[in-house]
C-alpha positions in Angstrom: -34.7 -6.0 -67.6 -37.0 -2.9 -68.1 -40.6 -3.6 -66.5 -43.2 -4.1 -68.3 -46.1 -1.6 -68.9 -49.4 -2.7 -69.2 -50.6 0.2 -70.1 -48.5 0.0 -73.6 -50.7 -3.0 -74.9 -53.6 -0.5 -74.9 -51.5 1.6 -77.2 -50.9 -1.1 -80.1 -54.4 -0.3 -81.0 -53.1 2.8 -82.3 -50.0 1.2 -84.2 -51.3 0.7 -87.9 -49.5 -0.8 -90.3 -48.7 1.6 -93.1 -50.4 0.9 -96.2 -48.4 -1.1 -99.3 -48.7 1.5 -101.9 -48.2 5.5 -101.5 -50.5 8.0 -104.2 -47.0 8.8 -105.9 -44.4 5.9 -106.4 -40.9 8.0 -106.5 -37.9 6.2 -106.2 -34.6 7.8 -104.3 -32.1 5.6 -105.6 -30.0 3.9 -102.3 -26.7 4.6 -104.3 -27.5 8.5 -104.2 -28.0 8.5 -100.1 -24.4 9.0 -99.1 -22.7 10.2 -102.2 -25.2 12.9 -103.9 -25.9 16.5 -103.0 -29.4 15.6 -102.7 -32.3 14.5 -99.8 -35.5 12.3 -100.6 -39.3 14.7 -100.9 -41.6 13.0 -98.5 -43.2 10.7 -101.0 -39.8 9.2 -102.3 -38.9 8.8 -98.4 -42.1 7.3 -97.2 -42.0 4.9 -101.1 -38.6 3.8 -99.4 -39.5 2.8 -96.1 -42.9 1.0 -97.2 -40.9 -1.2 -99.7 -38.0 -2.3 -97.6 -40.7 -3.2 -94.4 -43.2 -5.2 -97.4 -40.2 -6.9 -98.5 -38.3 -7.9 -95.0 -40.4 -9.7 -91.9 -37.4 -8.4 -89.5 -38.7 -4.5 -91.0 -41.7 -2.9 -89.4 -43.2 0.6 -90.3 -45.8 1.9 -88.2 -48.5 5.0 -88.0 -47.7 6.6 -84.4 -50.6 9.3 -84.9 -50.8 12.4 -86.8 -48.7 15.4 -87.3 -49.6 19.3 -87.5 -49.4 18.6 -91.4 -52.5 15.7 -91.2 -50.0 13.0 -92.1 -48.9 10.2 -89.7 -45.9 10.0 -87.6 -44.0 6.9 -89.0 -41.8 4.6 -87.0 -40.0 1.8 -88.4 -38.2 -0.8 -86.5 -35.6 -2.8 -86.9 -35.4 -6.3 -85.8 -38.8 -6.4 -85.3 -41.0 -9.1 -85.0 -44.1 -10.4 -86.6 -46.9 -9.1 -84.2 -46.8 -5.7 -83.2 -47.4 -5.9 -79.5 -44.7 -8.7 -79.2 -42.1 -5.9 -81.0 -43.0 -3.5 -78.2 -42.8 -6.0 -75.5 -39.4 -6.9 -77.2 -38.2 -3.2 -77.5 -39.4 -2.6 -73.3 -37.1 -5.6 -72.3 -34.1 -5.5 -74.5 -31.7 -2.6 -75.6 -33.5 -0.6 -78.0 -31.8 2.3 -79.8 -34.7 5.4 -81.3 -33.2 7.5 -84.0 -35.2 11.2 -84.5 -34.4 12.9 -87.9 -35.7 15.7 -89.5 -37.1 17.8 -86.4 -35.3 20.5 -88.4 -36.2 18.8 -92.0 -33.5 21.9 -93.7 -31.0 19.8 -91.1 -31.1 16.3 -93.2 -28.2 14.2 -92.6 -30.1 11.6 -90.7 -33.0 11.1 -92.8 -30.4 10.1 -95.7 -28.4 8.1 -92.7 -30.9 6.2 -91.4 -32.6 5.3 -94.6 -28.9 3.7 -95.3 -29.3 2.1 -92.1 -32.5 0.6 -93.4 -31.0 -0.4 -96.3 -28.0 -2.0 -95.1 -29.8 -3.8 -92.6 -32.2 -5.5 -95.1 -29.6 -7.3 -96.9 -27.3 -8.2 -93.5 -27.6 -11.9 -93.3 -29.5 -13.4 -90.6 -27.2 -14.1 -87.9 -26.2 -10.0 -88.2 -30.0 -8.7 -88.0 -31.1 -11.2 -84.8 -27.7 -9.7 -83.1 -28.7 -6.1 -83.8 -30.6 -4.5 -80.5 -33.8 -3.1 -81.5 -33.6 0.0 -83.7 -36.6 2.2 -83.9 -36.4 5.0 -86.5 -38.3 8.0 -87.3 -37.8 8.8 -91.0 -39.1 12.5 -90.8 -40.3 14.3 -87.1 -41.3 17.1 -89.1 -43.3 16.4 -91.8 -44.8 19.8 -92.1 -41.3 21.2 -92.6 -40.2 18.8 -94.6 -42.9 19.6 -97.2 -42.1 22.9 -97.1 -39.2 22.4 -99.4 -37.1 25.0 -101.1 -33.1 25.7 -101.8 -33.0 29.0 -99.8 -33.9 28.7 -96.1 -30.1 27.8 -95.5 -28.4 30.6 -96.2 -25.3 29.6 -94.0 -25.5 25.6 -95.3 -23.6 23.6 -98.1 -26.3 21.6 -99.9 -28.5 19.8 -100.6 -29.9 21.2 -103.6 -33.1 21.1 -102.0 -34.7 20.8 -98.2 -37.5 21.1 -95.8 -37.8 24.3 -93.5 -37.4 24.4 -89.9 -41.0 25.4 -89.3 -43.6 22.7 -88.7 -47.2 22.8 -90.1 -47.9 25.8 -87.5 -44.9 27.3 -88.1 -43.2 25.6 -84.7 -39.9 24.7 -84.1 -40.3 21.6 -83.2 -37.0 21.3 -80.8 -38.8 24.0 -78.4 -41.7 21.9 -78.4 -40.8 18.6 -75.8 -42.2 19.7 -72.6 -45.3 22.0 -73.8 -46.4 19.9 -76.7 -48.2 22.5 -78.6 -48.3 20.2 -81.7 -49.8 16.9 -82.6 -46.2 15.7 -83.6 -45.5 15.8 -79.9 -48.6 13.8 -78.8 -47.0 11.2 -81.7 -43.5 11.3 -80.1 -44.7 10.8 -76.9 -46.6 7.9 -77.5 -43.5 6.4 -79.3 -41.3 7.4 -76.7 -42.7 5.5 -74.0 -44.3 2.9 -76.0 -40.3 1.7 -77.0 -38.6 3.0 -73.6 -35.4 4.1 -75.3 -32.5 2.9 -73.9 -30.3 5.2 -76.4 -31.8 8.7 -77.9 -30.2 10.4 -80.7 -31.0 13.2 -82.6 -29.9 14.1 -85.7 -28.8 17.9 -86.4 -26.6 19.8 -88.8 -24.3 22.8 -87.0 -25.1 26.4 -87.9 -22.2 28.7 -86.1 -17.8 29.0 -86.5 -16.0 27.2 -88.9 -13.4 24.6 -88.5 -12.6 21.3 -89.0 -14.3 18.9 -87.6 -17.2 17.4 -89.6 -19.0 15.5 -86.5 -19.9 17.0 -83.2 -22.1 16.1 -80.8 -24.5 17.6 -77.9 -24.6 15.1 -74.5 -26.4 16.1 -71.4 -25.1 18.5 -68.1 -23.3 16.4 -67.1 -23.6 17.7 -63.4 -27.0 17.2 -64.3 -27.2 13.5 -64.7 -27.4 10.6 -61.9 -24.5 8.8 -61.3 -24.9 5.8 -62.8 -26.2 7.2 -66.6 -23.4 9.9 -66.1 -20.6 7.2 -65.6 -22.1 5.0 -68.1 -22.2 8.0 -71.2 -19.1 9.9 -70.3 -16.7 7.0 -68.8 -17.9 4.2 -71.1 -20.0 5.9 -74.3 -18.2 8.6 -75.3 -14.7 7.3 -74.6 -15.8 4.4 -77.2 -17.2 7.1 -79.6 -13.7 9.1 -79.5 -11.4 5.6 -80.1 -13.9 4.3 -82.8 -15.2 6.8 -84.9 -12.0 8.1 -86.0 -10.5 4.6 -86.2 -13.3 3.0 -88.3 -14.6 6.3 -90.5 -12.4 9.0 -89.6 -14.1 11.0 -88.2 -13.4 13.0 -84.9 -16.1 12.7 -82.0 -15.9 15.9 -80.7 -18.0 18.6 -78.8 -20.8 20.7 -80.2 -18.6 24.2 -80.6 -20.5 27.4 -79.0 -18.5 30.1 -78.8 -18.2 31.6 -74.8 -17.5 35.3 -77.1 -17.6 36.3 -80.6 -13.9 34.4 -81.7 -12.1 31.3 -80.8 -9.6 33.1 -78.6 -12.9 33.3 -75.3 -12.8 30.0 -75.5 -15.9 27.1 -76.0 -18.3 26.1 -73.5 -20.5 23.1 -73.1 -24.4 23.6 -74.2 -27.3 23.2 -71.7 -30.4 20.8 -73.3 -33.2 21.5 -71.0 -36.2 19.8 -71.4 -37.7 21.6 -73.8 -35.4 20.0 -76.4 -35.6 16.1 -78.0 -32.3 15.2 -76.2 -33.1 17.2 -72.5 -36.5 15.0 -72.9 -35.1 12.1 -73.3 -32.7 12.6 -69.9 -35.2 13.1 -67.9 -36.5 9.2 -68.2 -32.9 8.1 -67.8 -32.4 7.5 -71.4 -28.5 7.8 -73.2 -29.2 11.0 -75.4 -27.0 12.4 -78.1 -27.7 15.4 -80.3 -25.4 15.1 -83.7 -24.3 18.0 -85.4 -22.7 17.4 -88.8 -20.8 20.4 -89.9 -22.9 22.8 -92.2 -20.1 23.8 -94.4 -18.9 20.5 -95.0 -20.0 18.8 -98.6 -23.8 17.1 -97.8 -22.4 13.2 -98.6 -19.7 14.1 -96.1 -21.7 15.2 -93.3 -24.1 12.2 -94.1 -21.9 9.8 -94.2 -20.4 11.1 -90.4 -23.7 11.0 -89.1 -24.3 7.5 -90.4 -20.8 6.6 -88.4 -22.4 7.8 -85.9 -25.5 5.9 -85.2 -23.4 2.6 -86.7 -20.7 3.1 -83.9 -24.2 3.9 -80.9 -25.9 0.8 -82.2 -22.5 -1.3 -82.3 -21.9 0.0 -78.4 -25.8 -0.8 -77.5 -25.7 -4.7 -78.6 -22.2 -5.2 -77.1 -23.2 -3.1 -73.3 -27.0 -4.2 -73.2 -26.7 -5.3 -69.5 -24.4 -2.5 -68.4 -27.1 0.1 -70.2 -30.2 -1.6 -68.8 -28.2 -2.1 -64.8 -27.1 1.8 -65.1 -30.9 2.9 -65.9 -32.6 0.6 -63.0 -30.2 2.2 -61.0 -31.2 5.7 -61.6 -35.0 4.9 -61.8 -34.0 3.8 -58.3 -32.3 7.1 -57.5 -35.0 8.9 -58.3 -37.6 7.6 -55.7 -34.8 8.9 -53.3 -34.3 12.2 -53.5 -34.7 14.7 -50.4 -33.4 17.7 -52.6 -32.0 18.0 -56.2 -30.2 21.3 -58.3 -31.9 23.1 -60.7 -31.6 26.2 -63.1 -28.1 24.8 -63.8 -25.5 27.6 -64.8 -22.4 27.6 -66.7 -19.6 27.9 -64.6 -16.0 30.1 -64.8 -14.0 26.9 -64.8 -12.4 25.9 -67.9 -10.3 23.0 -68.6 -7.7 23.6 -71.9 -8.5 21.8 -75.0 -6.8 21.4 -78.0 -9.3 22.2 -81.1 -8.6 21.6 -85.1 -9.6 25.1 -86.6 -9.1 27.3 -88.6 -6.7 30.4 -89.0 -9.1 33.6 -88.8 -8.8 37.3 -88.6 -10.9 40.4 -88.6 -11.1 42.3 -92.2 -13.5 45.4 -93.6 -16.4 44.5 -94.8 -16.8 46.0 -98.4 -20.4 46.0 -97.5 -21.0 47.5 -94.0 -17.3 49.1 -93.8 -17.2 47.4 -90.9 -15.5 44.2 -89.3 -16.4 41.1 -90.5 -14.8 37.7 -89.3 -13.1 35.5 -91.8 -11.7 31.8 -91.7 -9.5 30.7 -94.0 -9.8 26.7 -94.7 -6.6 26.5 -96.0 -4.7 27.4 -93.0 -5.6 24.5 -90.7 -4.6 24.9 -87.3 -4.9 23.1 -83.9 -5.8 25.8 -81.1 -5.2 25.2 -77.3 -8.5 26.6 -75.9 -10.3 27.0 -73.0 -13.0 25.1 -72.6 -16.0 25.6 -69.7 -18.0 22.4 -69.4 -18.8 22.5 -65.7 -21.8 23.2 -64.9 -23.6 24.5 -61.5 -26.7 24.5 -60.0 -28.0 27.6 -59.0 -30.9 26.7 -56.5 -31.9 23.7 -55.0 -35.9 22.2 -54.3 -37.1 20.2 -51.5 -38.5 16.8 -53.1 -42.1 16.5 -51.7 -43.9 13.3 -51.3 -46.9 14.5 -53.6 -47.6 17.1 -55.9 -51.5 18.1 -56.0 -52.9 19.3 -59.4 -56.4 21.0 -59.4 -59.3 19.2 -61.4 -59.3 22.5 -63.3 -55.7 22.1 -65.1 -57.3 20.0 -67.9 -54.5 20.6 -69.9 -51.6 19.3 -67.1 -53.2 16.4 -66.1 -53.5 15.2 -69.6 -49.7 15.5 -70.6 -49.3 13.5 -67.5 -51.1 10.6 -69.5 -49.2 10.8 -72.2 -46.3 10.7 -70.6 -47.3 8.0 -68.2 -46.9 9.8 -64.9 -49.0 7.5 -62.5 -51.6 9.7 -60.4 -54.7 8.6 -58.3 -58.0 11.1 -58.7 -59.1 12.8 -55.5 -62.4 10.8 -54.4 -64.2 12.7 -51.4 -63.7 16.1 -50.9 -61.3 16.6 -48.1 -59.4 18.6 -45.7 -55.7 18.4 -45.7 -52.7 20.1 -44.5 -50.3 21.2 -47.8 -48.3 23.3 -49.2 -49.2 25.6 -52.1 -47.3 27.5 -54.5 -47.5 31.3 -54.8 -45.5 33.1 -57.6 -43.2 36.2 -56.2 -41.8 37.4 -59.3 -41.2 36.6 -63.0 -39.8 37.3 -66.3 -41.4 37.3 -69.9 -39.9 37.4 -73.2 -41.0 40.6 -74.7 -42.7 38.9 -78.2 -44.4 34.7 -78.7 -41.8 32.4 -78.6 -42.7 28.9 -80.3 -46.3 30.2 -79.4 -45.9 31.1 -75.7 -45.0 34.0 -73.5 -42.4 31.9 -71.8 -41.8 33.0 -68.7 -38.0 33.4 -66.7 -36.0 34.3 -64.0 -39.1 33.1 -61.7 -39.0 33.0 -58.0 -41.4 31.1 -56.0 -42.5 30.4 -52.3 -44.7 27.1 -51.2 -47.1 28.7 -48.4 -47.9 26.1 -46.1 -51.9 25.8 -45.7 -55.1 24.1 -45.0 -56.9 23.3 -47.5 -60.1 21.4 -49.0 -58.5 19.4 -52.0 -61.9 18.6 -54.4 -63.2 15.4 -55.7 -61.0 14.8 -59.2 -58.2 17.0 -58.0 -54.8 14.6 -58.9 -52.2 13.3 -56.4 -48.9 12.4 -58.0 -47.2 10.6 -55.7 -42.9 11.7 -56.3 -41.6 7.9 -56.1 -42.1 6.6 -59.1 -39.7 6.4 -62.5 -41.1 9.5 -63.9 -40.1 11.1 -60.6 -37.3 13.3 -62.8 -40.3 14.6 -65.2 -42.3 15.4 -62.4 -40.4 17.6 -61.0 -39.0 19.3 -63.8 -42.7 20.2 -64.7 -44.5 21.1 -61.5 -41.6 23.3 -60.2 -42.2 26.6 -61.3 -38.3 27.3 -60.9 -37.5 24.8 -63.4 -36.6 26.6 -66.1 -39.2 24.5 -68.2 -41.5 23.9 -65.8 -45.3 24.1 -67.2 -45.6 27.6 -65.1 -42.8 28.9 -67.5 -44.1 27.4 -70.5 -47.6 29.7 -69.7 -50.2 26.6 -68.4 -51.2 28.7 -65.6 -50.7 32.2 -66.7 -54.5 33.4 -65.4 -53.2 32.4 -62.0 -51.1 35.2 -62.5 -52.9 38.1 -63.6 -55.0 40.0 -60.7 -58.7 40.6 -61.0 -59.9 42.7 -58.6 -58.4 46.6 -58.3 -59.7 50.1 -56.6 -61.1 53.3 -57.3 -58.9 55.7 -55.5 -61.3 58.1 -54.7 -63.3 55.8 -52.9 -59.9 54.3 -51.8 -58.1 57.1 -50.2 -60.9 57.1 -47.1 -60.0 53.4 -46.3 -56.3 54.0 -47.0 -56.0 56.5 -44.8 -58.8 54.7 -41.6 -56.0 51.8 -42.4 -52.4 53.7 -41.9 -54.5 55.3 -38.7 -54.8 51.4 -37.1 -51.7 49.4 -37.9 -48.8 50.9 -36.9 -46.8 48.3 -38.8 -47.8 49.0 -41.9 -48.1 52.9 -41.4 -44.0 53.2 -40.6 -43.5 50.2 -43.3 -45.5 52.9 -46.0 -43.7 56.1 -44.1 -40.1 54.5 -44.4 -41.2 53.6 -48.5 -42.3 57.3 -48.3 -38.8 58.9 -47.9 -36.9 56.1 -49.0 -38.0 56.0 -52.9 -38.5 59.5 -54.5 -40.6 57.6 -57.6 -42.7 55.9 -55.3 -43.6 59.1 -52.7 -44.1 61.0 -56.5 -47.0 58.2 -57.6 -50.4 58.8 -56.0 -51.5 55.4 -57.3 -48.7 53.4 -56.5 -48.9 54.9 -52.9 -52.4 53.9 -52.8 -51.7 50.7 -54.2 -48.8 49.9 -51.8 -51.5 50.0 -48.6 -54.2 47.8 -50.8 -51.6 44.7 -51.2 -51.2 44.7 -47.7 -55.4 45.4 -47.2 -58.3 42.8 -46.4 -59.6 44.2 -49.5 -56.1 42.4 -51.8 -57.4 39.0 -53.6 -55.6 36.6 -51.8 -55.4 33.9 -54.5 -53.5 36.7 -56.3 -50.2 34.4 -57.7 -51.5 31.3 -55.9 -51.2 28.3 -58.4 -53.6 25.4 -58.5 -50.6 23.2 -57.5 -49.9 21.7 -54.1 -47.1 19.9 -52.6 -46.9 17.7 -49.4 -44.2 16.6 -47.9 
């Protein structure tokens, strides 16, 4: 059984109960969901899912907090109960299954799925809705995007007539958005999130890249990635089940998200890495089952609805009948995690490839009457099953020590309150103090060269923990590593996690140096300095007639004997984050 969290009863005071009536009553008629070219506006969604939770007692629909667009993140669940604090309590010790749709609202599949799901559900009879595990379902993650609506964002996508945009309110992409939370929908989520403890995550997308048959694929974790126990559980039990019953029951294949390793079939496929920053990398990192779905965007819109509905019918239908061996294999890697001496990170694909066979389609390279150059083409009449090679494996390219504590200054407002949200327990620092740590100085990094989802995210960054002695301040935070949210921890105060808050710009002033020289004045105290260290005169001499550029630059010369000065900042690079071991 999962344990209980206290600290979740505070949160039903922010759990409304959505009003009975919206401002304009349109009806999306259920017969349309699966079998029209067309997705439900906002008001027809939100109409929908207030009727069928004022008409059922087993249907709840809840305000989670507000969006970017000033309108509430909804949740409804599914075998809920009466009182709203007893349907959490009931979702954080028994299977529970969350359902995210429309993070990309032009990607709708699961927002007409689920709201099938909803449907059928209400008019199950009794017996079927008490055996169903607990089903939470957002209706829309986006709801900026989704009122955004138009017919042309899509260019590459068959239908629906109309849809939302991938943008939020501020323009975000929302699936960039998990670990930096630079929108209010975040905040939302994660108060959901934890609030239900998810034993199964899925997200629902629709595929923008080759052509071929399949209608369904699907995004899991690294595996490499993932504790033993979840990994077994998903890819010896889970996905086995998905690949015998999906084709068997709906007829659909269950088969691997398709990214190209070049620009054609014949370089093979390779697995894709979800880190963090994504809804289904979020959800690994509290030990939760995560799927991404990705129905085909070529394929008619019923079609690819209808798959994705498979999909979360065949993941609930495999919840209610392994609850205990879900709920045993997540204990045990909560376990795990108070554990570790030393975990992987900055996971890279590797050159292994296994050979799979994959239904395509014939292709070829012709002229483009446009460009005069080579254009690819498939042809969906010439169906074909390809032996390719496929690279799933995974390695990790570094490794981190697993301290006892991490330290976060009183000053990193902005950390220590996404460690609230997402429940990380921490004690404050009473008494100013003396202590022996470790803190972390930045040696290099990488930027992207323009914003991305509103940051400079930083790369490729390299890192050193100085040991020192230091005075840690009263309200400076202690996060002690043992705990559930050990994984999270340390994906975010690492900077070499490629998601860590460092690379996601938290701490960027850190980073930038304050204090420079005249060179004029300079050059005296330069030169009295080369004159008294020996080292550092034959370190600068050697630099001198080993790099051309650098004996050709007066100022970087001059600045080459200031970094090694009295006079260089030493906080220069030093973050406000300590570790101890």
């Amino acid at each position: 059984m999962k344990e209980n969290c206290l600290m979740c009863f505070c949160l039903i005071a922010l759990f409304f109960l959505v009003n009975e009536t919206v401002a304009q009553e349109t009806v999306f008629k259920v017969e349309d969901l699966m079998t029209s070219n067309r997705t439900p506006t906002y008001d027809e969604m939100v109409f929908f899912y207030e009727k069928y939770a004022n008409e059922n007692p087993r249907i709840a629909l809840y305000q989670m907090g507000t969006t970017d667009a000033g309108k509430p993140l909804l949740l409804c669940v599914l075998n809920a109960l009466p009182d709203s604090a007893k349907t959490f309590e009931k979702a954080r010790n028994s299977a529970v299954l969350l359902v995210n749709n429309g993070i990309h609202p032009g990607e709708p599949c699961g927002i007409n799925a689920s709201m099938q799901l909803v449907h059928e559900y209400a008019y199950a009879d009794e017996q079927t809705q008490k055996n169903f595990p607990v089903v939470g379902i957002i209706p829309s993650y986006n709801i900026g995007g989704m009122l955004n609506r138009s017919s042309t964002s899509r260019a590459n996508q068959n239908g629906p007539e109309e849809y939302g945009f991938r943008g939020n309110a501020r323009n975000l992409d929302l699936n960039r958005d998990f670990i930096k939370t630079g929108s209010e929908n975040m905040v939302a989520f994660a108060t959901l999130f934890h609030a239900l403890d998810p034993d199964v995550f899925i997200d629902t997308h629709t595929s923008n890249g080759a052509d071929y048959q399949y209608t369904m694929t699907y995004i899991a974790p690294v595996k490499e990635r993932l504790p033993e126990p979840i990994r077994t559980i998903q890819f010896e039990n889970c996905i086995p089940y998905m690949e015998k019953s999906l084709p068997q029951k709906w007829g659909y294949d269950f088969f691997p998200y398709v990214s190209l390793k070049g620009k054609t079939l014949e370089d093979g496929i390779y697995s894709f890495n979800g880190t963090p920053r994504y809804a289904m990398g979020y959800a690994e990192l509290f030990h939760t089952i995560s799927f991404t779905t990705e129905a085909h965007m070529l394929k008619p819109f019923p079609d690819r609805v209808r798959s994705t509905f498979a999909v979360i019918m065949e993941l609930i239908a495999w919840t209610m009948n392994n609850e205990s061996e879900i709920e045993a294999a997540r204990e045990k890697t909560k376990k795990l995690s108070w554990n570790q001496s030393r975990i992987g990170v900055n996971y890279k694909l590797s050159n292994e490839a296994t050979s799979v066979d994959f239904k395509g389609y014939k292709w070829r390279y012709e002229k483009s009457e446009i460009t005069e150059q080579p254009r690819l083409k498939y042809f969906r009449d010439s169906a074909e099953v390809f032996n390719l090679n496929s690279f799933e494996t995974h390695v990790a390219s570094d490794s981190i020590t697993v301290p006892a504590f991490y330290i976060v200054r009183r000053t990193e407002g902005d950390i220590i309150s996404l460690l609230d949200l997402n429940k990380v327990e921490y004690k404050y620092v009473k008494n100013d103090s003396l202590i022996r740590a470790e803190q972390c100085r930045i040696q290099s990094f990488e930027s992207v060269n323009k914003p991305y989802e509103g940051r400079f995210l930083h790369f490729n960054t390299q890192a050193e923990w100085e040991p020192v002695e230091v005075v840690l301040n009263s309200g400076d935070v202690v996060v002690p590593v043992k705990q559930d949210k050990a994984t999270y921890i340390l994906a975010i105060l690492d900077p070499r996690q490629p998601d860590s808050f460092f690379n996601w710009s938290f701490m960027d002033s850190y980073v930038q140096q304050k204090e420079y020289f005249s060179p004029y004045v300079f050059e005296d105290i330069a030169t009295e300095l080369l004159g008294t260290n020996r080292e550092l005169r034959e370190d600068f001499r050697r630099k001198q007639k080993e790099d051309p550029e650098f004996s050709s630059n007066r100022w970087e010369q001059l600045y080459f004997i200031y970094k090694r000065s009295p006079y260089f900042e030493p906080t220069h690079n030093l973050l406000p984050i300590l570790r101890v071991q």
